[in-house]
N, C-alpha and C positions, 0 to 999 in steps of 0.2 A: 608696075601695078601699085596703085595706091599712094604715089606718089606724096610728098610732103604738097606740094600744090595745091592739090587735089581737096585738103581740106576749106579753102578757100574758095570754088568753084561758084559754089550757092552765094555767095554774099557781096563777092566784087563790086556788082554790078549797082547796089545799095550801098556799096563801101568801098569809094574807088581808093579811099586811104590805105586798106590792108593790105595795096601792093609794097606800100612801103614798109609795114609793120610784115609783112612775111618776110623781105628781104633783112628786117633786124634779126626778126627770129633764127634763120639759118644763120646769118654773124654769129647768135651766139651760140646758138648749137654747138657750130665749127670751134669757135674760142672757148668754148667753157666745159670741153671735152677733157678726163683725167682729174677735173678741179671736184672737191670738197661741197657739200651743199651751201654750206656760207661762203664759199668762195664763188660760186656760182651766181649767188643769192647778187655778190657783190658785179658780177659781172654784166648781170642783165640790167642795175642800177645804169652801170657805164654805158649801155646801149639806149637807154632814151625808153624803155620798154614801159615803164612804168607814166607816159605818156599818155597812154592808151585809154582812150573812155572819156576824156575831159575835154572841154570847149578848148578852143583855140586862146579865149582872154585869159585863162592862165596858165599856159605856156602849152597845152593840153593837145593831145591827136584824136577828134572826136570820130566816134563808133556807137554805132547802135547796139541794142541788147546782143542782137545774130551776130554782130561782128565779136564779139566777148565770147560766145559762143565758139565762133571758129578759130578765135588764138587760142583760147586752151585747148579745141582738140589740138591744133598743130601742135602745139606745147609739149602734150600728153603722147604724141604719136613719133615725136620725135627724141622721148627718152629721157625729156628734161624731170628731174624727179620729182616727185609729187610733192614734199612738204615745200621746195622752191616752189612750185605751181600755186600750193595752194597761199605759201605766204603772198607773193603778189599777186594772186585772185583776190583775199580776203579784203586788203588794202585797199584794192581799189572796189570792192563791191561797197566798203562800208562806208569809204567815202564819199560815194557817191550817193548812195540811199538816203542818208541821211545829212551829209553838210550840204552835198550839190543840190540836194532835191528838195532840203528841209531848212535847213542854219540862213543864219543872217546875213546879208551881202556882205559885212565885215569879220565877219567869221570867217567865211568862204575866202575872202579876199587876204585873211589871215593866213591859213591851213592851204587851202589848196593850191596854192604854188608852188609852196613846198613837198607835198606830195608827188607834184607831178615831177618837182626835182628830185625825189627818189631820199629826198629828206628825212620824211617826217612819214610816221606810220600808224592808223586811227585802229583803233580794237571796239568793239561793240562791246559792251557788259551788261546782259539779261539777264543770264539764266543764274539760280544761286543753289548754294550747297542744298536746301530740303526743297525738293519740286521740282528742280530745274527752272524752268522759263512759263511755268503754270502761273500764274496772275493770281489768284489766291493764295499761294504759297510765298508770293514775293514779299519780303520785309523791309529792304532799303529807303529810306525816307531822305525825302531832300526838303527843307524847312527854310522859307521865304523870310533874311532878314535885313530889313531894308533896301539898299541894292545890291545885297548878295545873297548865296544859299548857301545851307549847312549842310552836307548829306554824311549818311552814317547808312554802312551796312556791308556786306558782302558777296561777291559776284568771280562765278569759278565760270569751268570751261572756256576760257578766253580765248579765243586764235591770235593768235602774237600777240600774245599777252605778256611774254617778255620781254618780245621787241617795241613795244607798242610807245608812241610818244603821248598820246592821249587816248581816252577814252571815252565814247560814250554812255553814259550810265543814266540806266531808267530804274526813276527810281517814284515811290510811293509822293504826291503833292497835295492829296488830299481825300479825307475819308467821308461819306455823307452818312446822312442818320440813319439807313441801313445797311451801312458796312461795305458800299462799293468803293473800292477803290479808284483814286482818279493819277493816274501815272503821265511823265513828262521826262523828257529825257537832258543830260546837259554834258557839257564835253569839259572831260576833268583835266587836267593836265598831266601827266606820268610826277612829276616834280610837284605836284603840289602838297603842303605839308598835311600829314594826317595817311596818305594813302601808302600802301605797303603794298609788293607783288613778291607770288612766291611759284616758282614753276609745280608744272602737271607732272614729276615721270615717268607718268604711265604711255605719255605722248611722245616719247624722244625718237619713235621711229618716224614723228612726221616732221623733224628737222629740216629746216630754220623754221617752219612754224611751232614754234613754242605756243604751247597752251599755259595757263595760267589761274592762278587764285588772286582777287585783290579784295584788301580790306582798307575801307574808305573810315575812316575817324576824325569825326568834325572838318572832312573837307569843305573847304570855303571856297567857291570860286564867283564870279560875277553873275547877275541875275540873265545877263546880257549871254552869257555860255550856255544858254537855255536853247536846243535843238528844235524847231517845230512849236506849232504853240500849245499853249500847257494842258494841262490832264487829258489828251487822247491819244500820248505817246504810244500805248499799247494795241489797240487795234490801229491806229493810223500806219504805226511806222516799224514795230516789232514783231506784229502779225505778218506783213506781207514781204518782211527781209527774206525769211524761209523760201517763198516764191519765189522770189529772184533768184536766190542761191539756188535753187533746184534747176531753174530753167538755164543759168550760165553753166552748172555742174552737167551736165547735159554733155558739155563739149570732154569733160574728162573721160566720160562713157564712151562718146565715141573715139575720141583718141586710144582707149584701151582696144576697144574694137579693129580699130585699123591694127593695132600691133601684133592683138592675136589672128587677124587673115594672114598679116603680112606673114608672122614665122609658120603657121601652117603650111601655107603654100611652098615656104622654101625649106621646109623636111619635107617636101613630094619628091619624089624622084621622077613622077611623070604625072601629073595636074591634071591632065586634061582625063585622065582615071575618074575624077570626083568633080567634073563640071557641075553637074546638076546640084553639088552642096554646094559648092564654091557659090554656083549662079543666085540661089538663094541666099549666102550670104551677103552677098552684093547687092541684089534687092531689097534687106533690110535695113542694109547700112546706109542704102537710098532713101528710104524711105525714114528711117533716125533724122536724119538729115536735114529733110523735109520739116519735119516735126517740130524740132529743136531751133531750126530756120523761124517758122511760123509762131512759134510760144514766143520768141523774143521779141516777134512784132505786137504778139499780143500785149506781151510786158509794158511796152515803150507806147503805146494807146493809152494805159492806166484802165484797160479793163482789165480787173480780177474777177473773168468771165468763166462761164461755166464752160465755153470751150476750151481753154485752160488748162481746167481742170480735168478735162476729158483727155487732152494732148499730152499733158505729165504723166497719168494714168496709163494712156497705151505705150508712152516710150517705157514706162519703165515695166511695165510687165511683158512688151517686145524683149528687152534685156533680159529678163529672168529667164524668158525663154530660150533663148539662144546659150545661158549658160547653167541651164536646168543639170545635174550632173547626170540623171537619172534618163531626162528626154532632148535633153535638148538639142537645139543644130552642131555643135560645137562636139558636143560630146558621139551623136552620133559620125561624125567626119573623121574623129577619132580611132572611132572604131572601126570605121573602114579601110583609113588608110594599115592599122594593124591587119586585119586580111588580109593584106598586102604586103606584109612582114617590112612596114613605113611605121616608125616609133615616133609618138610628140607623148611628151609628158604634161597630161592639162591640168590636173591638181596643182603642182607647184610651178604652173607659169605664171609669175609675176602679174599680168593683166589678166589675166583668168580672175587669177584670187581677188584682185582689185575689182573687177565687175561682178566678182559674188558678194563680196561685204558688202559694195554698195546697193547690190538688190534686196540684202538680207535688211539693211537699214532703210530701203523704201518702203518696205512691205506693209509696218504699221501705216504709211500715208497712204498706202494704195489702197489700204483696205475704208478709210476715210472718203478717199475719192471715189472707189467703187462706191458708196452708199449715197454720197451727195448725185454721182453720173445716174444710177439708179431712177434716186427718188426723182430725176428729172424727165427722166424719158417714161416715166410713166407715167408722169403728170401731163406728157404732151401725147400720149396717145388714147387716155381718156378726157 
């Protein structure tokens, strides 16, 4: 039931690549079973895995959004730990958003071959110690001097941020006579003089993904390391990373999902007791599926459409409800199989509590998107 396969069902047929990227994945499974998470980290390096996502010209195994999608649920369903997951998600999502999709063909022709050889590793740098990632609050400036720039400022929360070999940093390029700011992003190099990294500890449970602090002082780098073109870094390319990341993080959700049917069903002593939840949970991990399938194609159109919007929305309050502790499907299967003196422990299962953080951390955007899904369907019915 539920087979490692199985996550790849939906997407094949759009990505006839992921038979080969499935069969890496079970290599390393099998191989990286007993190891360390940096050891792990280091293992899925040796499998080609970090391939995954990028054209073929450099050196790259291309996948569409749905196909990113369905590695990390197999990823996730298959036990590989999360902060491995998320350090070679991060990687490769940032790479991509912003050198593949933004940077200059010599940038790109710089960086991304090295990436795909498991080389080299990009961190985004937005959000800063007051505000976070709020565009008013940001202070970092980068100062145009001749053919290079000067940036000065500070940028926490980093995903490998220790491991990182460069970074993208948006930073402030210019202020108009009413005080808008016009932001642009430029890719710093880890080694350039001026810049400092200091780790997060509060994040060492999501090891090898190290988070990070870095403080940039008169980094100097070429005018030419300039991401995208200048002042609309932030709605152009830092507003809709979140989007991406929500719609790929999709596959972690479901990966958790499958883990939590899988050990349910094998504390049954007799299953076919609790078809009718069962059947229900398999129609919603159908229809996740679906969903998660269909946002990725929306992604990969470059529409940041209201249906979208509507799609993130229901997946994720589908998951809240499934792991509701009070109502939900999960909890009540629980309590049935105990009627039946069948014991699971659903507080501290592992993927439980991983699919409660992450609804509890949806819940400020859903309520965002509940208001935008809203104001739209009443506008189309008057």
């Amino acid at each position: 039931m539920l087979s490692f396969a199985d996550n790849f069902t939906l997407f094949k047929k759009d990505n006839p690549q992921l038979i080969d990227i499935e069969n890496k994945i079970q290599e390393f499974v099998q191989a990286s079973e007993g190891l360390q998470p940096d050891q792990q980290l280091e293992k899925l390096k040796e499998l080609g895995v970090h391939q995954i996502g990028f054209p073929s010209q450099y050196g790259g195994t291309p996948t569409n959004t749905a196909g990113l999608v369905a590695v990390c649920s197999a990823m996730t369903s298959s036990l590989v730990p999360r902060g491995v997951v998320t350090t070679w998600l991060m990687n490769i999502m940032v790479s991509r958003c912003y050198l593949l999709n933004h940077a200059s063909k010599e940038l790109c022709e710089q960086w991304l071959p090295q990436v795909v050889r498991a080389e080299k590793v990009i961190s985004i740098a937005v959000s800063e110690p007051e505000g976070g990632a709020n565009p008013k609050t940001i202070k970092t400036e980068a100062k145009i001097q001749g053919d290079n720039v000067v940036i000065n400022g500070t940028k926490t929360f980093i995903t490998n941020g220790m491991i990182a070999d460069a970074y993208v940093v948006m930073a402030i390029t210019d202020v108009d006579a009413t005080g808008k700011k016009a932001f642009s992003t430029f890719l710093v190099p880890r080694d350039t003089a001026g810049l400092s990294a200091v780790p997060m500890k509060e994040f060492d449970h999501m090891k090898p993904a190290t988070h990070a602090t870095i403080t940039l002082e008169n980094c100097e780098v070429p005018v030419s390391n300039r991401v995208g073109k200048p002042g609309i870094a932030y709605d152009k390319y830092a507003r809709p990373f979140p989007i991406f990341e929500s719609v790929v993080q999709m596959g972690t959700q479901l990966g958790n999902l499958r883990i939590l049917i899988r050990e349910c069903v094998q504390a049954m002593k007799e299953p076919s007791l609790y078809n009718d939840k069962i059947g229900l949970l398999a129609s919603a991990l159908s229809t996740l599926e679906l969903t998660a399938a269909e946002s990725g194609n929306i992604v990969d159109s470059a529409a940041m459409s209201s249906e979208l919007n509507r799609h993130l929305l229901a997946f994720n309050q589908q998951v809240e409800h499934l792991v509701d502790a009070g109502n939900g499907l999960f909890a009540a299967l629980v309590k049935a199989m105990s009627e039946n003196d069948e014991h699971f422990e659903l507080d501290s299962n592992p993927a439980y509590k991983n699919l409660a953080t992450l609804a509890k951390f949806g819940r400020r955007a859903n309520l965002a998107r509940s208001k935008r899904a809203a104001t739209e369907l009443v506008s189309e019915i008057r």
